[in-house]
N, C-alpha and C positions, 0 to 999 in steps of 0.2 A: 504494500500500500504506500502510494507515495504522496507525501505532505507539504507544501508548502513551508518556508521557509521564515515568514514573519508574524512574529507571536502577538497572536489574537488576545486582548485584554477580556474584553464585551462580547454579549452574545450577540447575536441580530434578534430583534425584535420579534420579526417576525416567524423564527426558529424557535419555541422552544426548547426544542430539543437540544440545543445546542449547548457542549459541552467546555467552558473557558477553564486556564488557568484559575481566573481570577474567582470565576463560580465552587473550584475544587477548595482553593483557599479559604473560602469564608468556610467551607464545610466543615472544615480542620484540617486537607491532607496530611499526610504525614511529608517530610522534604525527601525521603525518597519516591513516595508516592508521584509527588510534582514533579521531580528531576525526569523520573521516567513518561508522563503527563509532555512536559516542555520536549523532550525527545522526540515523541512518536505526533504530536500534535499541536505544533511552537502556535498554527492557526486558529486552537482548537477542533471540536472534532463533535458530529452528532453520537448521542448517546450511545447508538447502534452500533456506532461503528467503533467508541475505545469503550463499550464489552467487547466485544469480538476481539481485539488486539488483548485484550488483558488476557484474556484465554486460552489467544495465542501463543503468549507466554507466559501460560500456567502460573500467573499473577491472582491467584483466587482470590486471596485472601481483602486485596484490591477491589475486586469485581464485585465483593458481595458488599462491600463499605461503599462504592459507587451506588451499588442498584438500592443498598440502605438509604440513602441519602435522596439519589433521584425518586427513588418510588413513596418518596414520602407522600402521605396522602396530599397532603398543601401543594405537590406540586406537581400534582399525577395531570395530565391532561391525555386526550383521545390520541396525542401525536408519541407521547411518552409511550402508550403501550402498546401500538404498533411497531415502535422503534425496540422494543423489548420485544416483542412477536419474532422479528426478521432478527436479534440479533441470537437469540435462542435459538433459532432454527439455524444457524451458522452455525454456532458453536456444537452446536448437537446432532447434525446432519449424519444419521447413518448409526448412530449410539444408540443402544438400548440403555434408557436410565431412568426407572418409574420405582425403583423400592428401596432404595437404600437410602443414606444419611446424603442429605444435598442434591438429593437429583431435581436436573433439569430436562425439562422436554417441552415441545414445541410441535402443536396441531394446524395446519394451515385447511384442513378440509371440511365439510360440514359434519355434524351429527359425533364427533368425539366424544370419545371417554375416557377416562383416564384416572386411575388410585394410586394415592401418594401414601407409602406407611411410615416412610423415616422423617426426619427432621427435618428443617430446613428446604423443604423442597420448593421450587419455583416454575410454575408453567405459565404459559403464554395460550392461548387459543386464538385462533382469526376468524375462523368459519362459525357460519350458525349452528344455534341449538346444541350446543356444548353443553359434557355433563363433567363435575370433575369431583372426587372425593380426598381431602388432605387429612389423615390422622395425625401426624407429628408436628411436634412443635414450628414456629417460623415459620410458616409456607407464605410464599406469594403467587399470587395468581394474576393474567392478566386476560379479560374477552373483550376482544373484540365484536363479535358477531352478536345478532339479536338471539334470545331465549336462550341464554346459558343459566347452568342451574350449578351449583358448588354447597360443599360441605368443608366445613374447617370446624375438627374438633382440637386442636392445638392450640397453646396460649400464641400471643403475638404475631396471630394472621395476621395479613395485610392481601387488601383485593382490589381491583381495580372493576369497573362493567361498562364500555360504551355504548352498546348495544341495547337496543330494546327489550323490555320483557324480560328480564333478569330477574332470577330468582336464588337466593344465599342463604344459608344457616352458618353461625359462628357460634360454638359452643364454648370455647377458651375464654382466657382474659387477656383484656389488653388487642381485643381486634379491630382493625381497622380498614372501612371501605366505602370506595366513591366511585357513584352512579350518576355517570355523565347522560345514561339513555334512558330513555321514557320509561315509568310505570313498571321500574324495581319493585321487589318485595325483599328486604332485608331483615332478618330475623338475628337478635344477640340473645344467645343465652347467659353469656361470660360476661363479668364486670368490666368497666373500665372500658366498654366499649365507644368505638365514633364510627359517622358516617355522615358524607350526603348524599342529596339525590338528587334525581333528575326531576323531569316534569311529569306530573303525576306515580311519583313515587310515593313510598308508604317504608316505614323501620318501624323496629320494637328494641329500645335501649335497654336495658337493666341495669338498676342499682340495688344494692341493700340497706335496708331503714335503719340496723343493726337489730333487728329481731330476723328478719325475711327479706329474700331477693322480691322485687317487684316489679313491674313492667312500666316504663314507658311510651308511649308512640306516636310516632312522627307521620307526618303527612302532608305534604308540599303541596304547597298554598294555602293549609289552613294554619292556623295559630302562629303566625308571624314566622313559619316554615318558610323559607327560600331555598329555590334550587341553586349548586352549586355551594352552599356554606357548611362548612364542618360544623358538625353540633355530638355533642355526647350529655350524661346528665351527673351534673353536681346535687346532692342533698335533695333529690328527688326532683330536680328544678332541669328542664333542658337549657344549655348554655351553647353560645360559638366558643369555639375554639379560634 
């Protein structure tokens, strides 16, 4: 892959996706993180393309502090998990890796499925009607496509859904998930959970009174509900984040 020579401070605007020095910095990299960063991408570089390099050079440990950081919910958009879609499907082209600790896979077709038992796992889906199941801790997930349906019973999911007609269970703590596409249905069972949503979207947050877990629920447009706004619940009360 070859890089241009003059090192990009700023993103462009109109990129997202797009990966700076200066954006890795405020993260925290580490200075060797950056040295190798100013190497491979003095321009910077879309998200998609330094995973794929960090991969390339069995940089994981990098890759998974990158996609911690980009895939924050605050900063997840429709372009972010396409760009995670295509760079998973690079990395992984031709690997079987659905059950151990850290596996990653990448479905580009309609109607997938896919069980994740170990930890850390991270999928991308692009096509419709996606199903996916994560037992272990950390997973991330990322759809594309309209009417994907996912299970995380793991503490410290994270999910992305741009697609219409998304349906999700998070039974962990500490999960977190944003629905760019119309008339989600997001269900927490685990504390400490956040989400938003799309347009005619619908969640169910939970907190504990300190007697009982109990339910609260969300529904965009009504109760000063916005699409698009992180919300989780303090002392029984929904907040932004």
């Amino acid at each position: 892959m070859t890089h241009a020579q003059v090192e990009q401070q700023t993103a462009p605007e109109n990129n997202p996706t797009q990966i700076t020095l200066l954006k890795i910095r405020e993260w925290g990299a580490c200075s060797d993180g950056r040295d190798w960063f100013r190497e491979k991408f003095p321009q910077g570089g879309t998200y998609g393309d330094v995973m794929t390099d960090l991969y390339a050079d069995k940089r994981y440990s990098d890759a998974r502090w990158l996609a911690d950081k980009a895939f924050d919910v605050k900063n997840i958009s429709a372009d972010f998990i396409e760009s995670d879609v295509r760079s998973i499907i690079a990395a992984t082209e031709g690997v079987d890796v659905d059950s151990g600790y850290g596996a990653r896979a990448a479905f580009s077709g309609y109607g997938a499925q896919a069980a994740f038992s170990g930890n850390d796992a991270q999928a991308a889906f692009l096509g419709y009607d996606a199903q996916a199941a994560f037992l272990g801790y950390g997973a991330r997930a990322a759809f594309l496509g309209y009417g994907a349906r996912a299970a995380f019973s793991g503490y410290g999911a994270r999910a992305a859904f741009s697609g219409y007609g998304a349906q999700a269970a998070f039974s962990g703590n500490d999960a977190q998930a944003e629905c760019t596409g119309e008339n989600a249905t997001i269900v927490f069972a685990g504390l400490n959970g956040s989400v938003s949503l799309g347009k005619g979207g619908a969640a169910n947050l939970t907190w504990h009174d300190g007697t009982r877990d109990r339910f609260v629920h969300l529904y965009e447009g009504e109760d000063g509900i916005e699409a698009g706004v992180l919300y989780t619940v303090k002392d029984g009360k929904v907040v932004r984040l």
